[in-house]
PDB file of N, CA, C and O in Angstrom:
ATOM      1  N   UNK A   1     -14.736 -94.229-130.310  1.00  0.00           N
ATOM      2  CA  UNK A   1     -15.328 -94.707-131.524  1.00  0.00           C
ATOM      3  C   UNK A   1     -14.313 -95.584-132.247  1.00  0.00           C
ATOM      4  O   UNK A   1     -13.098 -95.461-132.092  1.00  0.00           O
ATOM      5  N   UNK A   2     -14.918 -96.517-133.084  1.00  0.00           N
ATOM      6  CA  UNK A   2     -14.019 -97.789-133.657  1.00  0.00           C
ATOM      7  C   UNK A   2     -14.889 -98.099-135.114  1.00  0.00           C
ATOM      8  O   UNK A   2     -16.064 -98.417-135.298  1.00  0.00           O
ATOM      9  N   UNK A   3     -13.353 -97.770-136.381  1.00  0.00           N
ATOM     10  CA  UNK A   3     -14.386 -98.195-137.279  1.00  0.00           C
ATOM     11  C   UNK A   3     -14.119 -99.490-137.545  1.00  0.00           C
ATOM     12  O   UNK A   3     -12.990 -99.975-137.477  1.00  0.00           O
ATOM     13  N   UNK A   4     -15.277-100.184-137.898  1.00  0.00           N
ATOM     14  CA  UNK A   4     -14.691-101.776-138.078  1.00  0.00           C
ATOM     15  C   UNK A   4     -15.320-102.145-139.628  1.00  0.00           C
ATOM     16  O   UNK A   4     -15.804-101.446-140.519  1.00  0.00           O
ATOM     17  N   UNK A   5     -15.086-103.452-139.495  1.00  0.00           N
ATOM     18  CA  UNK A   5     -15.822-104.033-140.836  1.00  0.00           C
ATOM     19  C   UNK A   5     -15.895-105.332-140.542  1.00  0.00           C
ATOM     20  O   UNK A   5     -15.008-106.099-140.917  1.00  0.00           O
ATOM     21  N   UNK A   6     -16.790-105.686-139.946  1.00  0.00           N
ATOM     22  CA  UNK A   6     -17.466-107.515-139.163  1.00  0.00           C
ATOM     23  C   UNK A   6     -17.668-108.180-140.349  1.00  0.00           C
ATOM     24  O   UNK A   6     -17.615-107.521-141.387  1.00  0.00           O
ATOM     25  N   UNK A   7     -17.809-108.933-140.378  1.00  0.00           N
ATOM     26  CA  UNK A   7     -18.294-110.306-140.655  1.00  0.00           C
ATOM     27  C   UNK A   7     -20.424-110.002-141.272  1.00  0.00           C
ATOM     28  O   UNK A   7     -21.025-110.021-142.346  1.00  0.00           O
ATOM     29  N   UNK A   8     -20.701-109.825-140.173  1.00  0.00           N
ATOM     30  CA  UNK A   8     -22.413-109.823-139.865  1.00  0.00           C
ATOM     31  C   UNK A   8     -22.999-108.670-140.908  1.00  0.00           C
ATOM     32  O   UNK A   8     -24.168-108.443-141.220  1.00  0.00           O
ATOM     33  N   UNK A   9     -21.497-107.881-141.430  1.00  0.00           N
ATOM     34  CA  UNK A   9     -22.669-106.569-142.158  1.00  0.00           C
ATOM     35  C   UNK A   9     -23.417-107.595-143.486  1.00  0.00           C
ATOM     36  O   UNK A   9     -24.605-107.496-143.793  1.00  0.00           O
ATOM     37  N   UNK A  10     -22.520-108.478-144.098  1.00  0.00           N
ATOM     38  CA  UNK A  10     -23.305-109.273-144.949  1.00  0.00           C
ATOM     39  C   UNK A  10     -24.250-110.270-144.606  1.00  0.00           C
ATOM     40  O   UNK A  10     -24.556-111.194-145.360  1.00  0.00           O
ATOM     41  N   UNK A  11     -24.873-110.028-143.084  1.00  0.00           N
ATOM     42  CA  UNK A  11     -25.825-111.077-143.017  1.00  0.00           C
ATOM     43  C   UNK A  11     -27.092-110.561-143.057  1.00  0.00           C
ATOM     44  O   UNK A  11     -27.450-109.549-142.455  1.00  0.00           O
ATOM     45  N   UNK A  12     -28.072-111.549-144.069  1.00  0.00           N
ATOM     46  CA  UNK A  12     -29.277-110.538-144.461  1.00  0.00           C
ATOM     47  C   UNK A  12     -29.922-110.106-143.219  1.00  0.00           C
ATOM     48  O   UNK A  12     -30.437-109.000-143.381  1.00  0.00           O
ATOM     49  N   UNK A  13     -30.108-110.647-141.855  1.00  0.00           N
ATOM     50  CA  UNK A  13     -30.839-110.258-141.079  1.00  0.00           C
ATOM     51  C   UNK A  13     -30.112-108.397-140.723  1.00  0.00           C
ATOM     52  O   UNK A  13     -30.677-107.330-140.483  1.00  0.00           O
ATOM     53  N   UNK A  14     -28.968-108.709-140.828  1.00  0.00           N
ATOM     54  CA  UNK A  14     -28.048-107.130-140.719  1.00  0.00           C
ATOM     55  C   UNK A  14     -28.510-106.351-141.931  1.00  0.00           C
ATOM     56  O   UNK A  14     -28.379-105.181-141.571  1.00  0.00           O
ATOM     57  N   UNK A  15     -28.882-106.350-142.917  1.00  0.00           N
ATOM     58  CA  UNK A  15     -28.600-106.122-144.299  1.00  0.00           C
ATOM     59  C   UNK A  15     -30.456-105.428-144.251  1.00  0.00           C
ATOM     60  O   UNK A  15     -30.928-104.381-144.692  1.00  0.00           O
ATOM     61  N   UNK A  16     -30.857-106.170-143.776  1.00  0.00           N
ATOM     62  CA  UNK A  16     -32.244-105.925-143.793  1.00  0.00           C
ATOM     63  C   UNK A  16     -32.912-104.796-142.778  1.00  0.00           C
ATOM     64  O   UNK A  16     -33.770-103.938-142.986  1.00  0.00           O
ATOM     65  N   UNK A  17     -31.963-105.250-141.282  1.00  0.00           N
ATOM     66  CA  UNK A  17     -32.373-104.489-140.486  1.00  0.00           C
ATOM     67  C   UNK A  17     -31.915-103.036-140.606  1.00  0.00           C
ATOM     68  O   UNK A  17     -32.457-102.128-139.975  1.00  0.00           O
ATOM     69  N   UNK A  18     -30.910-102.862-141.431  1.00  0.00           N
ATOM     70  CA  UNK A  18     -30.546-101.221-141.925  1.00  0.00           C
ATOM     71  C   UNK A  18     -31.506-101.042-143.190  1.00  0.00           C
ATOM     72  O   UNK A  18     -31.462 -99.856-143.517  1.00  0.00           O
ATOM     73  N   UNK A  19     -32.233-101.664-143.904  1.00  0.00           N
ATOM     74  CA  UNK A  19     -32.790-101.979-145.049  1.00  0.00           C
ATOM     75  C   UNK A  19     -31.638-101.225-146.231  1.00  0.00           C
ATOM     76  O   UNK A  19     -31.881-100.184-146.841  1.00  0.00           O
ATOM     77  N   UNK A  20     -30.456-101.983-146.347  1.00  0.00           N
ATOM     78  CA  UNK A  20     -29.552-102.086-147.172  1.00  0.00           C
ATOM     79  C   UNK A  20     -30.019-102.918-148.367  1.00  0.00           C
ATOM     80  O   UNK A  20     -30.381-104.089-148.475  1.00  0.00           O
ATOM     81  N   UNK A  21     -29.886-101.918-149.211  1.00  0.00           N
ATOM     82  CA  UNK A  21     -30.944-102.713-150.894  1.00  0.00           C
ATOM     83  C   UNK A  21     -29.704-103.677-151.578  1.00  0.00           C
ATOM     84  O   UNK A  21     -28.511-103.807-151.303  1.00  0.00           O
ATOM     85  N   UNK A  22     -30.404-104.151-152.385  1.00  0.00           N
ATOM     86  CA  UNK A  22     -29.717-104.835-153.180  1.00  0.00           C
ATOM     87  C   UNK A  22     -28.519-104.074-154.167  1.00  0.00           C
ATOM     88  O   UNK A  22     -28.557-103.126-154.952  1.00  0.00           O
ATOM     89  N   UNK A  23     -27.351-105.088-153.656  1.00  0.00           N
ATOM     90  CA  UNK A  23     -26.251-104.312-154.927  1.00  0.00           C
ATOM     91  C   UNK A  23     -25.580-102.734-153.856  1.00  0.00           C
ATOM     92  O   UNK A  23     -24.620-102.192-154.405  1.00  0.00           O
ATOM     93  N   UNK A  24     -25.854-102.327-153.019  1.00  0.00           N
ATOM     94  CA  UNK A  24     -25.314-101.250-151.948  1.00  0.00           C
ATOM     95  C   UNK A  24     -24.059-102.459-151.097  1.00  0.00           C
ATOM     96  O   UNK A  24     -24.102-103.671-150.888  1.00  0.00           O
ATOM     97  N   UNK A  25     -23.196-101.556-150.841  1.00  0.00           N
ATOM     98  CA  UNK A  25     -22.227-102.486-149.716  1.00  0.00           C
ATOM     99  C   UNK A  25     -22.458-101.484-148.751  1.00  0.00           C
ATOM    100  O   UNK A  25     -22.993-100.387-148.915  1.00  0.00           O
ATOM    101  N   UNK A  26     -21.903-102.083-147.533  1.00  0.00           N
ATOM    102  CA  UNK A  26     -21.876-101.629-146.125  1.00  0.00           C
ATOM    103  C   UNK A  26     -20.207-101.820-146.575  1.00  0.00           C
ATOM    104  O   UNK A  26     -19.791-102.745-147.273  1.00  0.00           O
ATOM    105  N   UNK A  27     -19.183-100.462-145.865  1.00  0.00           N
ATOM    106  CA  UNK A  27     -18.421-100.806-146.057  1.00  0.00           C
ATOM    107  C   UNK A  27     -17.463-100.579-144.810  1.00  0.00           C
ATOM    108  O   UNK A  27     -16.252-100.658-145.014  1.00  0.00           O
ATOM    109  N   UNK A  28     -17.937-100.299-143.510  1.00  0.00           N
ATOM    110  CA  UNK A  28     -18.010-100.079-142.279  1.00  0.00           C
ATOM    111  C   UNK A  28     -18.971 -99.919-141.382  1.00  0.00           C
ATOM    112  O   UNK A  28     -19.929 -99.262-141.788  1.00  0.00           O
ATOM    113  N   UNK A  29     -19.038-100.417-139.984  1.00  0.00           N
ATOM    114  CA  UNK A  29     -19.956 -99.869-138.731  1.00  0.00           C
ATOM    115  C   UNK A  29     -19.207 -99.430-137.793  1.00  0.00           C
ATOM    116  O   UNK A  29     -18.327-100.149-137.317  1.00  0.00           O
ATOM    117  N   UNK A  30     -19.538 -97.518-137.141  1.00  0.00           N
ATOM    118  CA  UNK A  30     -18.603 -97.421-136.004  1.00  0.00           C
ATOM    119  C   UNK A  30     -19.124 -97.874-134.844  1.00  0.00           C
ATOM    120  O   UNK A  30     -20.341 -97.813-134.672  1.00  0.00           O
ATOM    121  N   UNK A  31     -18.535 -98.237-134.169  1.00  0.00           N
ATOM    122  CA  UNK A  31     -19.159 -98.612-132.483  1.00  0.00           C
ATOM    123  C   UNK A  31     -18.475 -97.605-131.662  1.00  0.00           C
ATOM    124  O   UNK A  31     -17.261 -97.418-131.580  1.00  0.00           O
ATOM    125  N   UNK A  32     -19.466 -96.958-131.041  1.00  0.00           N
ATOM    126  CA  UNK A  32     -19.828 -95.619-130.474  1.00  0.00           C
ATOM    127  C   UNK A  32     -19.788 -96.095-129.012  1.00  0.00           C
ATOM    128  O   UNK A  32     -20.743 -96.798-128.682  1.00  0.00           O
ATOM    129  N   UNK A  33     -18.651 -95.782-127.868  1.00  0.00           N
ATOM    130  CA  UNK A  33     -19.261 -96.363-126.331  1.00  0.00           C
ATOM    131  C   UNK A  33     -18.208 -96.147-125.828  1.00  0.00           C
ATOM    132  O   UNK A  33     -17.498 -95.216-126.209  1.00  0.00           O
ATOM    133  N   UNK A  34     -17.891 -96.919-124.908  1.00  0.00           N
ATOM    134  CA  UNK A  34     -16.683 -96.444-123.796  1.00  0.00           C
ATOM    135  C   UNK A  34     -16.224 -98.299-123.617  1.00  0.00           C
ATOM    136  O   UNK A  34     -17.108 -99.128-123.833  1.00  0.00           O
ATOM    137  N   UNK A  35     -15.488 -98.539-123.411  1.00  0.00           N
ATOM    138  CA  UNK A  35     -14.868 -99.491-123.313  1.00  0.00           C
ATOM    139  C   UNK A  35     -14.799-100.122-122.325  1.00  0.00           C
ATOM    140  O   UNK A  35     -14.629 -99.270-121.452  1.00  0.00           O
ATOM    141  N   UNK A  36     -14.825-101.442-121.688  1.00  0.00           N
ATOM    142  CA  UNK A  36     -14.692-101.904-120.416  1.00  0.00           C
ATOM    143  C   UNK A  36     -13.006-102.180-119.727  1.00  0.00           C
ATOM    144  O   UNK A  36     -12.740-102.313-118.533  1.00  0.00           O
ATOM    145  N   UNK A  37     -12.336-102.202-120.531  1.00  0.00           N
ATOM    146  CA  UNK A  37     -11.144-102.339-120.070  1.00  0.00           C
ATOM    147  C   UNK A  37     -10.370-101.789-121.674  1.00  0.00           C
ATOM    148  O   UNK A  37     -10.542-102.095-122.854  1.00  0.00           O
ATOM    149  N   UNK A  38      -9.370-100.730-120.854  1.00  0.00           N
ATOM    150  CA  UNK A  38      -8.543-100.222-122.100  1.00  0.00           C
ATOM    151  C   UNK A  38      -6.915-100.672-122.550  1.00  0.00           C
ATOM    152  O   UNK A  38      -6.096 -99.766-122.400  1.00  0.00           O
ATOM    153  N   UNK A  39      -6.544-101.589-122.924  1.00  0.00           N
ATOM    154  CA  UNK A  39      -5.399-101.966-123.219  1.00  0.00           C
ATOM    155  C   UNK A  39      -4.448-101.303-123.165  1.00  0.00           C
ATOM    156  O   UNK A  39      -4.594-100.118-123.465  1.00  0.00           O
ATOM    157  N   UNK A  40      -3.263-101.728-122.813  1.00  0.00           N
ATOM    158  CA  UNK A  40      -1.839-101.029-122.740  1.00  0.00           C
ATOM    159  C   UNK A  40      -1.644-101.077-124.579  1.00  0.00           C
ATOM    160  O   UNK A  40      -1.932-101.845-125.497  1.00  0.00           O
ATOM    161  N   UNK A  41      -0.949 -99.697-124.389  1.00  0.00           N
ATOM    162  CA  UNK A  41      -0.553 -99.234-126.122  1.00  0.00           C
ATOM    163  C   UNK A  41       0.645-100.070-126.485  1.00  0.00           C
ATOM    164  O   UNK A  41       1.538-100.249-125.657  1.00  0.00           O
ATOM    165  N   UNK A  42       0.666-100.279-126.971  1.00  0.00           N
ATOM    166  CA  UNK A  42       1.361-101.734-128.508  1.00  0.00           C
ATOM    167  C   UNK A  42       2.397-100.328-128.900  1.00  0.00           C
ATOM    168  O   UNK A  42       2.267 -99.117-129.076  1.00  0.00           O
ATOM    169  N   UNK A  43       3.510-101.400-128.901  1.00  0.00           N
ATOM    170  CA  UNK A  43       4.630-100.419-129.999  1.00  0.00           C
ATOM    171  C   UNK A  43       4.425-100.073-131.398  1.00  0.00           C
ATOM    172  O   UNK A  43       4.298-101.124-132.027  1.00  0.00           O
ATOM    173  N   UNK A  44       4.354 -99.246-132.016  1.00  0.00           N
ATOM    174  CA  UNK A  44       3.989 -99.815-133.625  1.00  0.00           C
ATOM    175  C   UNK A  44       5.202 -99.868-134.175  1.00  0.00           C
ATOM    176  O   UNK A  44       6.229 -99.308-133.790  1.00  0.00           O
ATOM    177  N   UNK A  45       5.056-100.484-134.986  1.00  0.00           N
ATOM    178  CA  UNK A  45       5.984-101.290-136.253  1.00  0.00           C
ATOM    179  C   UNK A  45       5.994-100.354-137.457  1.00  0.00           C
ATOM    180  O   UNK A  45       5.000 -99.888-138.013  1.00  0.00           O
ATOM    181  N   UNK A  46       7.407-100.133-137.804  1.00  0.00           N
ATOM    182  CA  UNK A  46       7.887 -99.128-139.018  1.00  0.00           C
ATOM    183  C   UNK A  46       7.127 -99.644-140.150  1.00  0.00           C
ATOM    184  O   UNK A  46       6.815-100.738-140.618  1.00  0.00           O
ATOM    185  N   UNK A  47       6.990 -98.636-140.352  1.00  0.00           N
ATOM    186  CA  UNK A  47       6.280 -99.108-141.945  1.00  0.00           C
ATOM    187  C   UNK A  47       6.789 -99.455-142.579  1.00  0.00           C
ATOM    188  O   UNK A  47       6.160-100.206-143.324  1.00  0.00           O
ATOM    189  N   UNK A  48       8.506 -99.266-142.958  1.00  0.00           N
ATOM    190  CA  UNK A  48       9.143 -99.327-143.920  1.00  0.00           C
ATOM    191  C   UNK A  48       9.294-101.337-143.981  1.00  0.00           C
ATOM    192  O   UNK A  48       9.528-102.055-144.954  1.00  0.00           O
ATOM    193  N   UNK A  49       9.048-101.705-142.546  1.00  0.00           N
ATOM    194  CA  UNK A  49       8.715-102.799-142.221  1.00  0.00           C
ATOM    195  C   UNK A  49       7.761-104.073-142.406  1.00  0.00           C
ATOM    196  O   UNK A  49       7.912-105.280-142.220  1.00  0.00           O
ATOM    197  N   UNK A  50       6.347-102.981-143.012  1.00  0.00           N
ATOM    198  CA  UNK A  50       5.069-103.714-143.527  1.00  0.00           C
ATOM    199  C   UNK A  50       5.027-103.734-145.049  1.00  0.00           C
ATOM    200  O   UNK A  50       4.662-104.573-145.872  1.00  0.00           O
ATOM    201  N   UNK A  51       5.683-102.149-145.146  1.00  0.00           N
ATOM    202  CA  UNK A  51       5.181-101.790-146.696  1.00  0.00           C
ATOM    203  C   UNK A  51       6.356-102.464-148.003  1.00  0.00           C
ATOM    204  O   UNK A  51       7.427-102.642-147.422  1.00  0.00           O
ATOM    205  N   UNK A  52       6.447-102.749-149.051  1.00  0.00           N
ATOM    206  CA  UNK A  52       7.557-103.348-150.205  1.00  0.00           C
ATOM    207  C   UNK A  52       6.923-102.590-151.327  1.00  0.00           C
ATOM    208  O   UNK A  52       6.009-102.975-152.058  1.00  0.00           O
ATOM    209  N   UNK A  53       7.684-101.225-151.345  1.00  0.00           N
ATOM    210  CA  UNK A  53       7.646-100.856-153.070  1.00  0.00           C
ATOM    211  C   UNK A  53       7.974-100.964-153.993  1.00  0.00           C
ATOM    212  O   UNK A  53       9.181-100.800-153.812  1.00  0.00           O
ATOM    213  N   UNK A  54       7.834-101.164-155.171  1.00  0.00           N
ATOM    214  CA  UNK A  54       8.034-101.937-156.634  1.00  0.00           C
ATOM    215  C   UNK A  54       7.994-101.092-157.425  1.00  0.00           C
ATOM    216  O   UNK A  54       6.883-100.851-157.898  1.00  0.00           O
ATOM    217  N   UNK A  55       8.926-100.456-157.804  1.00  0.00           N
ATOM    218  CA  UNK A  55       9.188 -99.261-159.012  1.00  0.00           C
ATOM    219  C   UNK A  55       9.043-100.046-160.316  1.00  0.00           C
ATOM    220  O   UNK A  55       9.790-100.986-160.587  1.00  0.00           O
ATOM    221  N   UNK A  56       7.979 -99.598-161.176  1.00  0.00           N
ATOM    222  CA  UNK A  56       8.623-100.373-162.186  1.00  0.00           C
ATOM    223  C   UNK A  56       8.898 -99.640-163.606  1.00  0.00           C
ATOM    224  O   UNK A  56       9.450-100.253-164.520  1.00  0.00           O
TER     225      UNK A  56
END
């Protein structure tokens, strides 16, 4: 499972076909399945690396 957040949830034909009312956000879709090819795992990167805290 994969949660994402596309592009398409704001397209009315998407919007409609969940009958998502007016003024509601979509604020994820999971995609539920098995994968066709599974990627080699990625190193991850320190956080201390992404993140900049600001005491103030």
């Amino acid at each position: 499972m994969t949660w994402c957040t596309n592009d398409w949830v704001y397209a009315p034909v998407f919007r409609e076909g969940i009958d998502v009312l007016p003024g509601e956000k979509v604020v994820a879709t999971l995609m539920i399945g098995y994968r066709e090819h599974i990627p080699e795992a990625q190193p991850r990167t320190d956080i201390r690396k992404l993140v900049k805290i600001i005491n103030k």
